[in-house]
C-alpha angles and dihedrals in degrees: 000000000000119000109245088183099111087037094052089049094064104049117121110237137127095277099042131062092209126201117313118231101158135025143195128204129213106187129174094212137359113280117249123250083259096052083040096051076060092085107050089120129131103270122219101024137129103288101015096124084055094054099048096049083048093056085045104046103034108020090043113024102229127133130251135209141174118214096185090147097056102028117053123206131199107211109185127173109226132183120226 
């Protein structure tokens, strides 16, 4: 049968961050133009969520949470 296994890792649960399609940002002060510079980076491909997580988390040292099971989020694919 068909592999779930891309589909199961991205369900949102207690025990699973799930996929990330939005974000919200809660910052202390503006970034600077180098922390900024940070995030010239192709949107919407394969992997930009990771990159960004990964600018957040490790560049910058915030932290990072996904509240998948209080906050609920539409994703829809449109064509422009």
């Amino acid at each position: 049968g068909p592999s779930y296994g891309v589909w199961r890792r991205t369900l949102c649960s207690k025990i699973n961050f799930g996929s990330y399609d939005a974000y919200v940002f809660s910052l202390a002060s503006p970034l600077s133009e180098a922390h900024l510079s940070l995030f010239d980076f192709p949107q919407n491909a394969w992997g930009g969520e990771n990159v960004l997580l990964y600018i957040f988390t490790r560049a910058l040292g915030y932290s990072a949470s996904n509240p998948c099971l209080d906050l609920a989020v539409n994703h829809a694919h449109c064509q422009l």
